[in-house]
Z-matrix of the N, CA and C atoms (Angstrom, degrees):
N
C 1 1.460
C 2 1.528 1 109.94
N 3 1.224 2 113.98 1 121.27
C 4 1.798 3 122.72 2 162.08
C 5 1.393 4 113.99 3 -33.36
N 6 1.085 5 103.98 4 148.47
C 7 1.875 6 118.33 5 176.90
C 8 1.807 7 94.18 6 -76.03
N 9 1.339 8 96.11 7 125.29
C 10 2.266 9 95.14 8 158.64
C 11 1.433 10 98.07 9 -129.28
N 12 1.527 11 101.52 10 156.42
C 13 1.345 12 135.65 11 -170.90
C 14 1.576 13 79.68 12 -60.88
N 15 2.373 14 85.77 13 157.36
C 16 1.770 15 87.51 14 -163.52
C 17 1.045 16 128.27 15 44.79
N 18 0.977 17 153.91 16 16.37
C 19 1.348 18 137.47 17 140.93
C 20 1.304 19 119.35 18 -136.81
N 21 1.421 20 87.81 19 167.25
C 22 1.896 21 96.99 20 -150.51
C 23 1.965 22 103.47 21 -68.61
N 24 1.541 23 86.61 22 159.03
C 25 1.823 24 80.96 23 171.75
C 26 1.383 25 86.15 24 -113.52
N 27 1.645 26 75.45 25 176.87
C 28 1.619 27 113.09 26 -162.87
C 29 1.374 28 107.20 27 -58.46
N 30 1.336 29 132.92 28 139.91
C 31 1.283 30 117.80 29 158.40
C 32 1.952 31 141.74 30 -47.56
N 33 1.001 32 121.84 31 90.77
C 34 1.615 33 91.95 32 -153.02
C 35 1.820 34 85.52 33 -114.03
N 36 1.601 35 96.48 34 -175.92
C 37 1.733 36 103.32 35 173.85
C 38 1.756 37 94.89 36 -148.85
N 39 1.537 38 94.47 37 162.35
C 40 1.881 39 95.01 38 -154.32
C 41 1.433 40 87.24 39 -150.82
N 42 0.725 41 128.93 40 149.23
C 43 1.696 42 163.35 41 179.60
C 44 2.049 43 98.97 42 -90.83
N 45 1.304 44 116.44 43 96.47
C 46 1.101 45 126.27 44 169.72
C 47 1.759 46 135.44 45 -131.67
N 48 1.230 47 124.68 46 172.74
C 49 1.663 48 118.77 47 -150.85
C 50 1.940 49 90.37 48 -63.03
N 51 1.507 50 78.93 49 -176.85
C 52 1.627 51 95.84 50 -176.27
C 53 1.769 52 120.28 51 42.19
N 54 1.342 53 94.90 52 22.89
C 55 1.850 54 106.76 53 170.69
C 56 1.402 55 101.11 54 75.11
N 57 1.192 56 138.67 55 9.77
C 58 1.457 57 116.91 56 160.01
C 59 1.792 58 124.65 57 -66.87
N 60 1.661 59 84.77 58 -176.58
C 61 1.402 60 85.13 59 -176.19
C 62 1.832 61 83.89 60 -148.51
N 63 1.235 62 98.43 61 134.46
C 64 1.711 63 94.44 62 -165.43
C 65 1.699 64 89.98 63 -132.17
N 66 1.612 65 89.96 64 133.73
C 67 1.367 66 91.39 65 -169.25
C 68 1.803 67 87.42 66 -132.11
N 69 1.195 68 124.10 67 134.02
C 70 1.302 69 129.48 68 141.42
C 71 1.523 70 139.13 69 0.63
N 72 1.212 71 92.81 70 -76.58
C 73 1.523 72 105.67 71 158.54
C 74 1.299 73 130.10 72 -37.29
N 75 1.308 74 114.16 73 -55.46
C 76 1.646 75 141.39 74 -158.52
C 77 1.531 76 85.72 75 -79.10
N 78 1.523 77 137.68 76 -27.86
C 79 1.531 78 124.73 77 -178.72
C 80 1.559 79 129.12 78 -110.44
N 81 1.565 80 88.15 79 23.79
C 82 1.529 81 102.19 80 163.28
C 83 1.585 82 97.08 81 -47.44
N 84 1.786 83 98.95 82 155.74
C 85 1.239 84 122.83 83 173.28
C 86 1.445 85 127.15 84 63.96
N 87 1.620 86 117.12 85 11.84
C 88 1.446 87 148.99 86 168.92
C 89 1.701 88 107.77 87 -114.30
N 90 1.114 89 132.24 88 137.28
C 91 1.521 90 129.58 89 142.84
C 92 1.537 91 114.66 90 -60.20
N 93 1.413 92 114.93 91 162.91
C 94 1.639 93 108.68 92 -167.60
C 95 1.765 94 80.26 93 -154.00
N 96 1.147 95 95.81 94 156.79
C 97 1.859 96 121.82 95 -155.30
C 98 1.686 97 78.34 96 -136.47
N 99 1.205 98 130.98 97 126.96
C 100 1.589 99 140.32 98 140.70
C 101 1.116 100 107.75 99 -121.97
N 102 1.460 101 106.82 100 112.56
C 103 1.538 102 124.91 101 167.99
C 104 1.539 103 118.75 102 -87.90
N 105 1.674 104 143.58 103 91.36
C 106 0.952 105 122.52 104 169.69
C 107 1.685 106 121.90 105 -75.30
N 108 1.653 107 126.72 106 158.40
C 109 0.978 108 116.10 107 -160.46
C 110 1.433 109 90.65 108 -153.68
N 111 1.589 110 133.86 109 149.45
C 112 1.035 111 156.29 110 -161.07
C 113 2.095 112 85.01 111 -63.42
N 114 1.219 113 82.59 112 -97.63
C 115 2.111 114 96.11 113 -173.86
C 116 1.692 115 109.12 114 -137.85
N 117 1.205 116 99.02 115 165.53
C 118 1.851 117 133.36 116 -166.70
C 119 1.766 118 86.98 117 -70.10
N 120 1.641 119 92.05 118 128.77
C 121 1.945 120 89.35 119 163.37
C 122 1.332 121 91.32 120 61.77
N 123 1.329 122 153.22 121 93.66
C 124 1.796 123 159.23 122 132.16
C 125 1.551 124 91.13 123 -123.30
N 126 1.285 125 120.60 124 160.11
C 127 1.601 126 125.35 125 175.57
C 128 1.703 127 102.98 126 -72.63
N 129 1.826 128 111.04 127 -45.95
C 130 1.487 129 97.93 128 172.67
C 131 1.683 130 129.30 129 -56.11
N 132 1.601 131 105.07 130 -30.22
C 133 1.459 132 108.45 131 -171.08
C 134 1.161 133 91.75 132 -82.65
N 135 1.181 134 154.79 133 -43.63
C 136 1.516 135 134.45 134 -161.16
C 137 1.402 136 104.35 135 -69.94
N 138 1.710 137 124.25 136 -51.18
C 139 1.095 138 114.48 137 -173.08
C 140 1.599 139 127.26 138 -53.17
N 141 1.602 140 98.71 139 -30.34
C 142 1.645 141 108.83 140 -176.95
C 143 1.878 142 107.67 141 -72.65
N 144 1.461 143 105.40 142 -25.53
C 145 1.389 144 111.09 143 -170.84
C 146 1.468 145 107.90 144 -79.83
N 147 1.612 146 116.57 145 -37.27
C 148 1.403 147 120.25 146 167.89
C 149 1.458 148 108.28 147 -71.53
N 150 0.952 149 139.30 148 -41.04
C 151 1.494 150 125.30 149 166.41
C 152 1.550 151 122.57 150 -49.29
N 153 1.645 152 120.61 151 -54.43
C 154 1.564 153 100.85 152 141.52
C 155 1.263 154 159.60 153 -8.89
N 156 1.686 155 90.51 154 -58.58
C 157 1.736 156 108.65 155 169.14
C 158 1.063 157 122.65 156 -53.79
N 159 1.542 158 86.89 157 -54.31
C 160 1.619 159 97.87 158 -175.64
C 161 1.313 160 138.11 159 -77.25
N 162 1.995 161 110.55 160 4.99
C 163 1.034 162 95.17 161 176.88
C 164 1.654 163 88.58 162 -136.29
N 165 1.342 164 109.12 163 35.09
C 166 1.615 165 124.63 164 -173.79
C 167 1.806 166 95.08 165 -62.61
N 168 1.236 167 110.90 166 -29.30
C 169 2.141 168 101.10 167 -166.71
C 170 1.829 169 111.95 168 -78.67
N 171 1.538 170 87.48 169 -16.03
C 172 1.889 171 101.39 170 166.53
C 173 1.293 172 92.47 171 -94.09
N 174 1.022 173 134.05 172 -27.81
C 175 2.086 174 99.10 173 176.00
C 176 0.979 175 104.48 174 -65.30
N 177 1.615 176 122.44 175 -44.39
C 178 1.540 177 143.16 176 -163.51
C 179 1.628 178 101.79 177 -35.85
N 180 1.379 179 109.66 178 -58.60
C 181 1.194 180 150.14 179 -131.58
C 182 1.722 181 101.26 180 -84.25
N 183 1.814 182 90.14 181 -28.16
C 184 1.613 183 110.89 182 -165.74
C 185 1.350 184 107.80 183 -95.50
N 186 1.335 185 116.41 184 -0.17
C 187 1.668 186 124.18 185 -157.06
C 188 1.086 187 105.64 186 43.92
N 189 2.093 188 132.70 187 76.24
C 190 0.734 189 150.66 188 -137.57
C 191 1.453 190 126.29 189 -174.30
N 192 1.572 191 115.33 190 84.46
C 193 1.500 192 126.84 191 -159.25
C 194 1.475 193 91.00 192 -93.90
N 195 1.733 194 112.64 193 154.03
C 196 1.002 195 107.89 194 -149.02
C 197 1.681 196 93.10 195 -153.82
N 198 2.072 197 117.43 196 104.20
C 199 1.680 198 95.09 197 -162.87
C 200 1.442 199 74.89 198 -125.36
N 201 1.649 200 106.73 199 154.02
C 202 1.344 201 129.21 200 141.68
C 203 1.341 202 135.78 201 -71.97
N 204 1.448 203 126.02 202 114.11
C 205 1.656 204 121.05 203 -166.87
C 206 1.450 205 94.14 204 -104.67
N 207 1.385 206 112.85 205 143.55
C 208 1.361 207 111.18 206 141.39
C 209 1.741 208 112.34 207 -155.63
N 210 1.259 209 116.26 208 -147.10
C 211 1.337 210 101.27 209 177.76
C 212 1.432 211 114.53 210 -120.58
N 213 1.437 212 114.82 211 24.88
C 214 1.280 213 129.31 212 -171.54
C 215 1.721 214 92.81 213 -65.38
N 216 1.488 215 109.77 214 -176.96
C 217 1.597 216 127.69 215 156.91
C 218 1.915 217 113.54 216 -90.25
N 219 1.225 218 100.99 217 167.36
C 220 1.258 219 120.18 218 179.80
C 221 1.640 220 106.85 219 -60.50
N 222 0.522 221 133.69 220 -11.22
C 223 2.105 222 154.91 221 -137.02
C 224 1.854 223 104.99 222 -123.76
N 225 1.296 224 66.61 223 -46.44
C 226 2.149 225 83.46 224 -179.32
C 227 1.524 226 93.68 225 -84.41
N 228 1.215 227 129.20 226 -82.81
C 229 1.244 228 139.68 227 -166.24
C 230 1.503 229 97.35 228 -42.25
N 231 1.282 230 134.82 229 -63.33
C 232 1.549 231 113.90 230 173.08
C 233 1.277 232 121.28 231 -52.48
N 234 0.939 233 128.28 232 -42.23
C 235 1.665 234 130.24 233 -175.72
C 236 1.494 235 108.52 234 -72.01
N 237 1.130 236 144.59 235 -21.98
C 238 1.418 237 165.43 236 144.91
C 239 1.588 238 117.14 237 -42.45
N 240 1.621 239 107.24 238 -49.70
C 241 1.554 240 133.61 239 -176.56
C 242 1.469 241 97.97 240 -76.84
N 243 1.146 242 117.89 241 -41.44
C 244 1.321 243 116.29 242 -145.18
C 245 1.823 244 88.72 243 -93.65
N 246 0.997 245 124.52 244 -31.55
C 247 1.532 246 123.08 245 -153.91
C 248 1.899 247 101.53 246 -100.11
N 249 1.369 248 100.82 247 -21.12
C 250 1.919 249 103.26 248 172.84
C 251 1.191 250 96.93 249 -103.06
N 252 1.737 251 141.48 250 -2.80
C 253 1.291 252 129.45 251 158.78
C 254 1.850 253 100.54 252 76.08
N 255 1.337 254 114.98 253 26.25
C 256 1.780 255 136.91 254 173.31
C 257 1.609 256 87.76 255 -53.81
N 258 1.466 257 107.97 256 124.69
C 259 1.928 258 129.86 257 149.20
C 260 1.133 259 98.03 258 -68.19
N 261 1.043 260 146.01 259 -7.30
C 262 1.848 261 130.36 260 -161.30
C 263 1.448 262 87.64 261 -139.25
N 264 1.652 263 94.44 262 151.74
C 265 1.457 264 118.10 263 -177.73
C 266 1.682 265 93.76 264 -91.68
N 267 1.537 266 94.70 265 158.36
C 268 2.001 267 119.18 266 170.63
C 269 1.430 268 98.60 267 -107.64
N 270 1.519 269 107.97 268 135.39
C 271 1.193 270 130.70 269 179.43
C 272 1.794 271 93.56 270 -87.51
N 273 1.310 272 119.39 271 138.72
C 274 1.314 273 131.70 272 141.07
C 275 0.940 274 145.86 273 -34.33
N 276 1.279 275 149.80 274 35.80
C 277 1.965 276 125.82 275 -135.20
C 278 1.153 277 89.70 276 -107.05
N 279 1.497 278 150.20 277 121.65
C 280 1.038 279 150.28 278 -140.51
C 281 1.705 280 98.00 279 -146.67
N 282 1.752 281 98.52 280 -64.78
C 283 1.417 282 100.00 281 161.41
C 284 1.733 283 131.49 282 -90.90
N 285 1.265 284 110.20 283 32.09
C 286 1.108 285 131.79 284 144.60
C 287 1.675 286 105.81 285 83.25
N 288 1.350 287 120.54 286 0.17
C 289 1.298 288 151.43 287 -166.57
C 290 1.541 289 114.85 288 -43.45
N 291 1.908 290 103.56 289 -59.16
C 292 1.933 291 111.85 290 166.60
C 293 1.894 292 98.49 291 -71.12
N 294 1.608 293 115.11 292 -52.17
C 295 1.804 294 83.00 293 -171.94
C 296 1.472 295 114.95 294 -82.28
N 297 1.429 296 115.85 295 13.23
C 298 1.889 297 93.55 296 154.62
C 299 2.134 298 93.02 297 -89.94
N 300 0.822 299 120.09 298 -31.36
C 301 1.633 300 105.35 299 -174.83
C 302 1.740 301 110.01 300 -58.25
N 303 1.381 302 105.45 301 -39.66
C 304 1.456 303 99.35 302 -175.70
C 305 1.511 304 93.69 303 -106.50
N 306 1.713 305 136.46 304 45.55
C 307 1.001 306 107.17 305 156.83
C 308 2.005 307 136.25 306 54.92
N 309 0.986 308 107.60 307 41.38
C 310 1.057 309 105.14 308 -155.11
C 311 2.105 310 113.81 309 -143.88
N 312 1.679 311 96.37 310 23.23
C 313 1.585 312 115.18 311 169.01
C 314 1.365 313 96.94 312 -102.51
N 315 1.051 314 122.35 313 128.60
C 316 1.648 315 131.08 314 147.72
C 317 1.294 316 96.53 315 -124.05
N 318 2.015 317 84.66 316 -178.91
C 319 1.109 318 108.56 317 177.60
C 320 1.212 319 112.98 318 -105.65
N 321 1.602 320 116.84 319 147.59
C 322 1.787 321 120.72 320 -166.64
C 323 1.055 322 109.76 321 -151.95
N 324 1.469 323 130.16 322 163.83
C 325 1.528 324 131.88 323 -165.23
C 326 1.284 325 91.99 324 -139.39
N 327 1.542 326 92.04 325 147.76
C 328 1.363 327 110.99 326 -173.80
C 329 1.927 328 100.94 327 -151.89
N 330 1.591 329 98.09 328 122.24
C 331 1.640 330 88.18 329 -173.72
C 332 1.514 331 116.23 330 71.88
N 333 1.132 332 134.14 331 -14.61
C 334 1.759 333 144.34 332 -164.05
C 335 1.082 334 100.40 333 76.25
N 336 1.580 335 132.12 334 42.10
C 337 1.693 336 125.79 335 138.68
C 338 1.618 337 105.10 336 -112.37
N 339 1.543 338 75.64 337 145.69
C 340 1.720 339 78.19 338 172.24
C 341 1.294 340 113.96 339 -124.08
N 342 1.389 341 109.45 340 147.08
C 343 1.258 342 143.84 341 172.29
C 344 1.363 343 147.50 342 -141.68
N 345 1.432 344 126.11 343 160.76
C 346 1.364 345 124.45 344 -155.57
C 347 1.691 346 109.93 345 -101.28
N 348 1.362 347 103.37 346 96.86
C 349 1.285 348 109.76 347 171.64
C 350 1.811 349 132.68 348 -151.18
N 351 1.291 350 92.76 349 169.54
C 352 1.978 351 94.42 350 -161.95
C 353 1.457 352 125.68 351 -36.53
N 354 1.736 353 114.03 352 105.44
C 355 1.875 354 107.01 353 172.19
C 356 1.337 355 97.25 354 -55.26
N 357 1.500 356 111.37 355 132.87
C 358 1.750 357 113.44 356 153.48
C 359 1.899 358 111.45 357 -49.51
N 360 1.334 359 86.01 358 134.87
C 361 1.539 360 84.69 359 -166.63
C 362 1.084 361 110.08 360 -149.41
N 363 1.730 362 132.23 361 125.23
C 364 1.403 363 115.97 362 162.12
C 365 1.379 364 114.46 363 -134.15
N 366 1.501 365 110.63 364 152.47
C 367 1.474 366 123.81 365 -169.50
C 368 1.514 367 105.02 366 -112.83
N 369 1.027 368 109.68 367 146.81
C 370 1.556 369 131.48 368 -177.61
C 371 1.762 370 106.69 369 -100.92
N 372 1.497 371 158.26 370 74.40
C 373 1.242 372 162.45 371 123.89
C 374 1.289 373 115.67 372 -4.36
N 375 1.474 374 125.97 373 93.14
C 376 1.518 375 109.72 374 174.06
C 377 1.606 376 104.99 375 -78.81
N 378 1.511 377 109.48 376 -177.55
C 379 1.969 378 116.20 377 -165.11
C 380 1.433 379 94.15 378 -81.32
N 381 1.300 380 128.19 379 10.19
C 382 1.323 381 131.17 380 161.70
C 383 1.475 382 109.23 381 -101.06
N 384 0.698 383 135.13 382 24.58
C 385 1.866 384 127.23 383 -170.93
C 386 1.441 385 112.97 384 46.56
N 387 1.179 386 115.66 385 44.77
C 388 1.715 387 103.53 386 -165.34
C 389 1.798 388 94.91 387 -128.31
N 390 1.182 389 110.83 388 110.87
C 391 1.259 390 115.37 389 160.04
C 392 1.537 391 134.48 390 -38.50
N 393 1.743 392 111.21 391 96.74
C 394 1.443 393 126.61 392 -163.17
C 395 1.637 394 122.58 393 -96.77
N 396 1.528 395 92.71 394 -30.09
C 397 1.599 396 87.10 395 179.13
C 398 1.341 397 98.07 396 -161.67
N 399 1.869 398 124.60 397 133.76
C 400 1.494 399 111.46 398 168.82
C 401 1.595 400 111.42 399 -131.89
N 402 1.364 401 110.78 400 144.43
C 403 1.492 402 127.65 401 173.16
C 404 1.317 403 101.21 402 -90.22
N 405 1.529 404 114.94 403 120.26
C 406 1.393 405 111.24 404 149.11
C 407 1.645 406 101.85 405 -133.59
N 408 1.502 407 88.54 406 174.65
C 409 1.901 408 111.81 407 -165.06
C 410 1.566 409 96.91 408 50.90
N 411 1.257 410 121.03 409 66.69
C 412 1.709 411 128.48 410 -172.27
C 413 1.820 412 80.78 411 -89.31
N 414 1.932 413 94.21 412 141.61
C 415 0.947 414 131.91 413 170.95
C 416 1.743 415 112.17 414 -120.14
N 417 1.708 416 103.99 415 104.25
C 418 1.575 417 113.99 416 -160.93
C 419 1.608 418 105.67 417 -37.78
N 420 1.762 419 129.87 418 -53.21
C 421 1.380 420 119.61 419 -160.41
C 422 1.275 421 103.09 420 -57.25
N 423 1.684 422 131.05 421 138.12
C 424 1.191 423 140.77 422 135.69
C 425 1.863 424 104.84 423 97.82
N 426 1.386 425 91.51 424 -0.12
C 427 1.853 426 103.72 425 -170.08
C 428 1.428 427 94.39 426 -56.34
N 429 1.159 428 133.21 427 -54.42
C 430 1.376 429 147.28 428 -177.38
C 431 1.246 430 133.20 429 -27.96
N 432 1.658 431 101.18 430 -62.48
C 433 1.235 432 103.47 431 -170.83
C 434 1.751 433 92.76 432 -96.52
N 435 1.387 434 127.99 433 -2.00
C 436 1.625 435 119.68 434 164.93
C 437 1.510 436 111.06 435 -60.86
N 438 1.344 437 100.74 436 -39.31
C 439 1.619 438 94.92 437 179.32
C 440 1.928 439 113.38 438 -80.98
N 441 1.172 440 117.64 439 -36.36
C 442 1.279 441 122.07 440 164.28
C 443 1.493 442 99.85 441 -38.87
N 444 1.205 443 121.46 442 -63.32
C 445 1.622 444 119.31 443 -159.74
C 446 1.246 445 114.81 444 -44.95
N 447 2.067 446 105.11 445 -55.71
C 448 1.399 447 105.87 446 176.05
C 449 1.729 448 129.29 447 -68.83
N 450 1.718 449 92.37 448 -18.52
C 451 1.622 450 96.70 449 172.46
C 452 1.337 451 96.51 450 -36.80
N 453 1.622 452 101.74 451 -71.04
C 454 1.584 453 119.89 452 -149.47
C 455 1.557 454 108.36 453 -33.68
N 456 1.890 455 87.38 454 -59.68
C 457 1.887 456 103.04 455 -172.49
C 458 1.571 457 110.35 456 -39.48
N 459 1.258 458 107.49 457 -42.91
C 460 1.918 459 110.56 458 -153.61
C 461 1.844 460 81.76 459 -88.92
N 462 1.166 461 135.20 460 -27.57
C 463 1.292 462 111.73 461 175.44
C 464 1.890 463 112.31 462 -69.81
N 465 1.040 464 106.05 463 -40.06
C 466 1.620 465 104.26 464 -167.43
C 467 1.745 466 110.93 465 -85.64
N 468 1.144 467 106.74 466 -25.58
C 469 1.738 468 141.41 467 152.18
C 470 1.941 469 104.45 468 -20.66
């Protein structure tokens, strides 16, 4: 079943950089930021991932964990992490497991083929696990600090 606003998502656990294993559960009592993103190294994903970075000490700030999903490997996602100098770990989704939970494969054309791949997407996690706010068909300028804002709101909220 898809994630809906207000209400809680599913518990899940994910295979992410620096050897974690990040599970839902385990971040009760934090807000959580999931950014899905097409792929590792694209000019859109870096820019959206450096916008993160850079305003990662206001999530900080927001009690406000903050992961990148995509469906890359562990291999990519470090080499990706390591080279934009990312505070936040990349989730794995390999078997595609968080974007069927958050809904978030379509179909898209590229060249006039089509194919099935990641809406830019981001979800807002309140410190309850309860689904607070979601971006989809995200457009990189200014995506950032929209979600910063509501971080902020649902923290002081």
């Amino acid at each position: 079943m898809a994630v809906a606003l207000d209400a809680p998502v599913a518990d899940f656990q994910a295979q992410a950089t620096s050897g974690q294993t990040v599970q839902l559960s385990a971040l009760k009592g934090q807000q959580v930021v999931l950014y899905f993103y097409p792929k590792d190294s694209t000019p859109g994903c870096t820019t959206e991932g450096q916008g993160f970075r850079d305003h990662y000490p206001a999530f900080q700030a927001a009690n406000t964990l903050v992961f990148g999903v995509s469906r890359d490997g562990l291999k990519s996602h470090e080499n990706f992490k390591c080279k934009q100098a990312f505070p936040f770990e990349l989730i794995s989704d390999k078997d595609e497991a968080l974007c069927q939970l958050f809904d978030v494969i379509k179909l898209k054309k590229l060249y006039g083929k089509e194919y099935l791949g990641v809406d830019r997407s981001t979800f807002l996690i309140d410190k309850d696990g309860v689904l607070r706010q979601e971006w989809r068909g995200v457009k990189v300028p200014g995506h950032v600090e929209a979600v910063l804002t509501a971080a902020q709101g649902l923290h002081q909220g």
